[in-house]
PAVEX-104289 format. One record per residue (C-alpha): x, y, z. Coordinates in steps of 0.25 Angstrom, whole numbers, plus 5000, padded with zeros to 4 digits. Example, Ala and Ser with C-alpha at 12.3 -4.5 7.8 and 13.67 -1.06 7.14 Angstrom:
% PAVEX-104289
504949825031
505549965029
***
This chain:
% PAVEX-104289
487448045112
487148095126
487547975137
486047955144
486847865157
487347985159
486748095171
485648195165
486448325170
487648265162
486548215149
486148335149
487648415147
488048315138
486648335130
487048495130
488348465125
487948375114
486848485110
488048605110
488948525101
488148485091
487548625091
489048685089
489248605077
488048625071
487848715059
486648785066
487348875075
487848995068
489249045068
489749165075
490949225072
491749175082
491349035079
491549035062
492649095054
492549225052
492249295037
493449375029
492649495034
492449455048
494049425050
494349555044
493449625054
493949545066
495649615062
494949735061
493949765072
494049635080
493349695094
492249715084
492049605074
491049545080
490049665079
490149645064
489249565056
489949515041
489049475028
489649435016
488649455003
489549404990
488649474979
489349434965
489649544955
489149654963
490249754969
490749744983
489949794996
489649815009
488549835019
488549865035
487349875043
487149855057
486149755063
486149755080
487449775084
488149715073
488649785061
488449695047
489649715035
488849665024
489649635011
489949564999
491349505003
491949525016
492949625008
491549715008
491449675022
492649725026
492449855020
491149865027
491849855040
492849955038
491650055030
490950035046
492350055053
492450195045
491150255045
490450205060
491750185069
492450295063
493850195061
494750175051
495850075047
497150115039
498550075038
498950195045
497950215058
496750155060
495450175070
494650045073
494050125086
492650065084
491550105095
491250015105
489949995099
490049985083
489150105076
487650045070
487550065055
486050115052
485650035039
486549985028
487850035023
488049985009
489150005001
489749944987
490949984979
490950024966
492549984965
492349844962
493949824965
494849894976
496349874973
497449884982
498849884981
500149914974
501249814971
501949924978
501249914992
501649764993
502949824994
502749964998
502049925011
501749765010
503149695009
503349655022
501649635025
501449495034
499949445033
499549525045
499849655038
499249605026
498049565035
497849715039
497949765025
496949675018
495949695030
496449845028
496049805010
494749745015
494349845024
494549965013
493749895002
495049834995
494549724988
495749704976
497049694982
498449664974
499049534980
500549514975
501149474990
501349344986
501849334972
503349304972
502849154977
502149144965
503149214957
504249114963
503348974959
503149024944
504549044942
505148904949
503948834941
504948874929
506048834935
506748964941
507548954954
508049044966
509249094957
508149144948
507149214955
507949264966
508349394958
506949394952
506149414965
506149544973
506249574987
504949574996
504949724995
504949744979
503949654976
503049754969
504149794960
504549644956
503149604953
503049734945
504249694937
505049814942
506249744949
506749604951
507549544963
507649664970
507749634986
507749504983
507949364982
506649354989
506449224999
505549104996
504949125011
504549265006
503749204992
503049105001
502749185014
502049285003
501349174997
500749155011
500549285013
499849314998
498949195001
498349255014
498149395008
497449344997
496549235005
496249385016
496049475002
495149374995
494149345007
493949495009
493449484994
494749564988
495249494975
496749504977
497349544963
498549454961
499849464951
500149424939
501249394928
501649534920
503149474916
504049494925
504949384926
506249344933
507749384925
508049234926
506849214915
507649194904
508449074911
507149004910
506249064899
507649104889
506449144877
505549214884
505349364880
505949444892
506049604894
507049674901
506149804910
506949884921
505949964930
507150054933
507350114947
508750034948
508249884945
508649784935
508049734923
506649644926
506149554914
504749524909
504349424902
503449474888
502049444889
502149404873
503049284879
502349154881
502949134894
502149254900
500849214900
501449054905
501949124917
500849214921
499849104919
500949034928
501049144940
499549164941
499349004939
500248994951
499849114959
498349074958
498648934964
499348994978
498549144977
497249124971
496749224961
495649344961
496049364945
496449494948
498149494942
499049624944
500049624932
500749764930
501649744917
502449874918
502649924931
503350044929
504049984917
503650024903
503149914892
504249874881
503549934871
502350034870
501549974858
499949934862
500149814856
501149754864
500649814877
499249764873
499649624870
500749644884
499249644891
498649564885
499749464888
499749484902
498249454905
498249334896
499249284905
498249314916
497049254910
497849134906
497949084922
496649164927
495649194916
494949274925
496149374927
496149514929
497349604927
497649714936
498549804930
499049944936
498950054929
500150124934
500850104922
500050204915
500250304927
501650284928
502250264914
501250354906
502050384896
502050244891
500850204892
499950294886
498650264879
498750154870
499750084878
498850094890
497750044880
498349934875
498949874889
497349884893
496549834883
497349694880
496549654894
495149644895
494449754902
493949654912
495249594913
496149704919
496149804930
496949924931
497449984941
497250144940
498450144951
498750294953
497250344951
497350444961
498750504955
498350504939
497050404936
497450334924
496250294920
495850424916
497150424904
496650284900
495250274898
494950204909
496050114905
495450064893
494249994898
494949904911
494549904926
495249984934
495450044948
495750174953
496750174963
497350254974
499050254972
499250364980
500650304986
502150274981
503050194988
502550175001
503050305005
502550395018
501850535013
500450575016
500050585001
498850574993
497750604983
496650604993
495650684986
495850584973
495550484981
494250524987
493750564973
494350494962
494050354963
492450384964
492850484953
493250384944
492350284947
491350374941
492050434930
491250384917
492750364911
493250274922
492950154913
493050034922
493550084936
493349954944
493850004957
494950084968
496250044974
497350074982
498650064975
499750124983
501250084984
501250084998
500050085010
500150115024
500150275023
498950395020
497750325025
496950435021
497050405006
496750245007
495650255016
495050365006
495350284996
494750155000
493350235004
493050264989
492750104988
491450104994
490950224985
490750284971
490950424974
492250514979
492450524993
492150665000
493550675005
493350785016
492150705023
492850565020
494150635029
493250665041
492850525041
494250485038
494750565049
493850515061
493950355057
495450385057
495650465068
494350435077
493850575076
493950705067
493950845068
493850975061
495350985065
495850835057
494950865046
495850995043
496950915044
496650805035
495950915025
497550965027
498050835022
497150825012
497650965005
499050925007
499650785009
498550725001
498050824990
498850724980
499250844971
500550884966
501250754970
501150604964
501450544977
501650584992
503050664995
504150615002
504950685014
506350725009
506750645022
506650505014
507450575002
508750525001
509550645006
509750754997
509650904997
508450904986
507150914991
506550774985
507350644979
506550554968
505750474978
505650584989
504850674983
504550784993
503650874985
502250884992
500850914986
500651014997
501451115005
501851035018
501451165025
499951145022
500251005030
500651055044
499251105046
498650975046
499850925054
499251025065
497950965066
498550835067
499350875078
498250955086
497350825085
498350745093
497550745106
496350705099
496750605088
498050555095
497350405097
497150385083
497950285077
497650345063
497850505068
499150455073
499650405060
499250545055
499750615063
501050555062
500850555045
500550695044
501750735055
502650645047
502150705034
502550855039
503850825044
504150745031
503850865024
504450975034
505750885030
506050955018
506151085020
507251035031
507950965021
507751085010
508451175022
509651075021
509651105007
509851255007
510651255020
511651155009
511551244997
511751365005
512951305013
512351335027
512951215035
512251275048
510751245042
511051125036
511551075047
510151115054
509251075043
509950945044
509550905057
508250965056
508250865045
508650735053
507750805065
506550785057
506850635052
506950595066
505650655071
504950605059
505650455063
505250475076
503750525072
503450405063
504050305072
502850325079
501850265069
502150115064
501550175049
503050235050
503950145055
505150075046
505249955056
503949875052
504449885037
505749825040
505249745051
504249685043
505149655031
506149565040
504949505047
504549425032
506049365033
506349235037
507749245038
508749325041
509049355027
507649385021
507349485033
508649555029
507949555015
506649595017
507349705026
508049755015
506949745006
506249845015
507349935017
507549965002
506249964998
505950095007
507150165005
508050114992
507150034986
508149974977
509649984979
510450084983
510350154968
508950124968
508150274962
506950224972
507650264984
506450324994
505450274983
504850184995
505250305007
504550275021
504350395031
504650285040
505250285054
506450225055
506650245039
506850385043
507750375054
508650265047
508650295034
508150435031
508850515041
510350435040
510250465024
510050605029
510950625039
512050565028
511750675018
511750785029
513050725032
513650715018
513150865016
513950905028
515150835023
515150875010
514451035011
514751105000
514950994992
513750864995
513550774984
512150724982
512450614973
513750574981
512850554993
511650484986
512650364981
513250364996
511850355002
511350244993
512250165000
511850185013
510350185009
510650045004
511449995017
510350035026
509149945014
510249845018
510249865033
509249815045
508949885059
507549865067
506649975066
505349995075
504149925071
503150005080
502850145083
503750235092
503350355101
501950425100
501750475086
500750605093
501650645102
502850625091
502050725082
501650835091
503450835095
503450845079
502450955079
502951045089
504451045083
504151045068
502751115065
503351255067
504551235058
503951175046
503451295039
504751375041
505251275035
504451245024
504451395019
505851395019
506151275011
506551294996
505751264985
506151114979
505951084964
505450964964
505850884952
505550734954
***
């Protein structure tokens, strides 16, 4: 109430001031968005183009049952991201970014150089997916690329999911906490699971059944800083409209089992590749379908659930017996389990067991696996479509939902590589194939990210379309988002890329520089294969190009990264004919041009260190860095260390036969690990000419190798030097040696 003994001048301010609260608290006024949260959508625009958010009107339309979509229009000087979750909206934004402003937004490089004022759209842009599910990821990538990932990396890359039309991501960051309360509900203490649980690094192969213990004993701060983690990643997924698929029980169980369950029916399995003997529990035992029901009971309570499980029984690990009857009633096992916790369960399987052990599972093994699940209830995973598409060897795989998904990289490892012109065509080609059966979708399933772009931009622009991409155009528009501008000149060069680095022919997967080979005089190891699906000749012409558009493309964040990558690629390749020149200079006892070759060798390290130091995409610091930054104490940061040293280099112990499987063209790597092995075999030949003993000098290196997993030293975490000028120095002293070299350099039989 307003006093009335007081002055009116005074009456009348506190009238005023009465009037403007009540008319702040009312639910009259509308909100703004300054003065309300702000939608999923919203947020994400506000990360991305935050200068700009406000031009952007968001409208949510949930329509049930129908497939997802999106609409922009422009109304005054707003522009309106119309869709039917703020997934769609997302999506909207970044199908504007791409085709009005010309930008682009990729691990490797991106353009946000929007206009001052933002491009009108004339009527409506519609578009709806015929892909009702978008997949991404590999249990691989969680450790491949993600070990070390904090929430505001994981931020990034689910904006990154959202942005790019992901809608069905695998969610396992989380899973050892849940792991960890199944098994102490039974009784099982620290003694017992500490050799069961791996390091943070080998996660991927744990939860595959692969390997126990190995980088372990894993920390309690890490099982409940992960939970955290998970439960932020999947609240961010979930209201960008993505239905996290979680994990699920397939047997794998700890050695100390039968200390606590001495009936239950346990196989003995080895993956191989220098690990012990894990143990799965039989599906037929009564105790299996307990503990699934127990784990997804469990992981349901602190996670939620979309009903979408991951179960992979043999990963890379062949079935006890081949008969369909047991493989049918294995599957039908494993789902009831499922359905016992969640009756709405969904089981999403890879298929990469019918890529990778053929031989096994052939027509009615696959069959039966299948057909024990209703169609409704599985999804598989076509997870190599672009090397060999499965689905075209199993009807369709019997009758299931399945995806067609981009692999395309192994390990993590640095090669410009791919299938590009699959890419553009196959999906749309399957998706209208009267064979394809139940193809419900696309995805991205490589073993690590953070490299080639090109390939998971192309790949993600199938998802708002039913027909193949028209690859040349699609590149112009590629390379003007990337690069702000595109000439006659950068379209040769990618046209160059396209025929060489990326014609996806002859090769499974993208060649490695004998640099990260563990020294020898052959001219490839196991897991440094160096052949290449193109002549490294036919690559220096687009490097010219790159070069010559320096002064024009120089402020591009994402020309820089390519000019670096394709300079990088070149001199990678230039290093075997160097090395190949050692060889001969050896078997023709020519001391002098060994000795030349030699440090032209170790020369061309160095300038390749000092080249990718200028990029952070290149860098070994982060990597280490941030394993010892998820350490509490002094002793888990000297694990997680290790766990990241040995993954990229050993990957087991010093006997492990996945040496260089995970390699990293990395700066620092290449200066402290590469070049010193190198400099030791140059060494050992020296000392022993006449007489070097490979097999002598691989057990002495092993050692050393394993000394320096064990290690720590500080690396640098940002760029160094200015990557244009560092490539044109590069260019002037290499280009005109490279094809002498090359045509000199003996022909290698390969024989992987």
């Amino acid at each position: 109430m307003v006093n009335k003994s007081l002055p009116v001048k005074k009456r009348l301010l506190h009238i005023l001031l009465f009037l403007a609260i009540i008319g702040g608290t009312s639910g009259c006024k509308k909100d703004t968005p300054t003065q309300r949260d702000l939608s999923p959508a919203e947020a994400l625009i506000k990360r991305v183009i935050p200068k700009y958010a406000s031009d952007f009107i968001v409208e949510t339309k949930a329509s049930k049952g129908e497939k997802d979509w999106f609409e922009i229009q422009s109304k005054n000087d707003k522009i309106i991201l119309r869709g039917n979750n703020d997934g769609s909206v997302a999506s909207a934004l970044y199908y504007y970014l791409k085709n009005y402003c010309h930008c682009q937004v990729t691990w490797n490089g991106t353009n946000l150089n929007l206009p001052t004022k933002l491009p009108k759209v004339e009527g409506t842009i519609h578009k709806d997916t015929p892909y009702e599910y978008r997949y991404y990821l590999n249990y691989c990538t969680f450790n491949y690329s993600m070990s070390w990932w904090n929430w505001a990396r994981w931020e990034k890359e689910i904006d990154w999911m959202a942005l790019h039309g992901i809608n069905m991501p695998l969610a396992i960051t989380g899973e050892a906490y849940v792991w960890d309360e199944v098994y102490r509900s039974y009784g099982f203490t620290d003694e017992d699971l500490n050799p069961f649980f791996s390091g943070p690094a080998y996660f991927s192969w744990f939860w595959m059944g692969n390997l126990d213990g190995w980088g372990g004993p894993l920390p309690m701060s890490w099982k409940e800083s992960h939970r955290d983690l998970q439960k932020k990643i999947l609240q961010r997924e979930r209201e960008l409209g993505m239905k996290p698929v979680l994990p699920a029980f397939t047997g794998h169980v700890p050695a100390s089992f039968k200390k606590y369950f001495p009936h239950a029916k346990l196989k003995r399995t080895n993956w191989g590749n220098g690990f012990g003997d894990t143990y799965i529990l039989d599906a037929n035992d009564p105790l299996f379908a307990e503990i699934g029901k127990k784990f997804l009971e469990a992981q349901q309570k602190i996670y939620g659930t979309n009903h979408l499980y991951s179960a992979d029984t043999f990963n890379e690990n062949e079935p006890p017996s081949d008969k369909p009857q047991y493989l049918s009633e294995l599957s039908s096992k494993v789902f009831e389990g499922m359905k016992e916790a969640d009756p709405d369960a969904v089981w999403v399987m890879q298929g990469w067991l019918f890529y990778s052990h053929r031989q096994f599972w052939k027509a009615p093994q696959i069959k039966a696996l299948l057909e024990a699940v209703p169609n409704n209830k599985m999804i598989i995973l076509d997870l190599a479509a672009e090397i060999e598409p499965v689905w075209k060897r199993t009807h369709a795989f019997y009758g299931k939902q399945w995806i067609w998904n981009m692999l395309h990289n192994f390990g993590g490892n640095i090669s410009m590589f791919g299938r590009i012109e699959n890419v553009a065509t196959h999906p749309a080609e399957a998706l209208n194939d009267t064979t394809s059966g139940q193809m419900r979708g696309i995805g991205l399933t490589m073993e690590g990210i953070e490299q080639n772009p090109v390939l998971y931009e192309l790949m993600m622009d199938n998802t708002w379309r039913n027909t193949p991409i028209d690859l040349q155009n699609w590149l112009k528009s590629y390379i003007r988002n990337r690069y702000g501008e595109t000439n006659a000149e950068l379209v040769n060069a990618w046209n160059i890329l396209v025929k060489t680095v990326y014609n996806g022919k002859v090769i499974r997967d993208g060649a490695e520089s004998i640099i990260v080979a563990r020294p020898t005089f052959a001219g490839y190891r196991r897991w440094a294969r160096t052949k290449l699906n193109y002549d490294p000749v036919d690559l220096l012409p687009a490097w010219d190009l790159f070069v010559k558009q320096i002064p024009e493309c120089k402020n591009s964040d994402g020309f820089r990264y390519d000019l670096v990558d394709v300079t990088r690629q070149v001199l990678a390749n230039v290093a075997l004919p160097v090395q190949q020149q050692m060889a001969l200079a050896y078997k023709h006892n020519d001391k002098q041009s060994f000795r030349k070759y030699s440090i032209q060798f170790l020369d061309l390290i160095d300038d390749m260190d000092r080249l990718l130091a200028t990029r952070k995409d290149f860098l070994l610091g982060p990597w280490l860095a941030d394993a010892r930054s998820c350490g509490q104490t002094p002793e888990e940061k000297a694990l997680y260390e290790k766990n990241a040293r040995d993954l990229i280099t050993l990957w087991g112990d010093a006997n492990s036969p996945l040496h260089e499987y995970s390699n990293r063209q990395w700066s620092g790597l290449l200066s402290d690990f590469y070049k010193p092995r190198w400099i030791q075999f140059i060494d050992s030949v020296t000392k022993n000419w006449g007489h070097f003993d490979q097999k002598k000098f691989d057990d002495n290196i092993k050692q050393w190798e394993w000394n320096w997993v064990q290690s720590h030293k500080d690396f640098p975490t940002e760029a160094q030097g200015n990557a244009t000028q560092v490539v044109e120095e590069l260019y002037k002293k290499y280009r005109a040696q490279i094809i002498p070299l090359t045509k000199i350099q003996p022909k290698i039989d390969y024989n992987y």
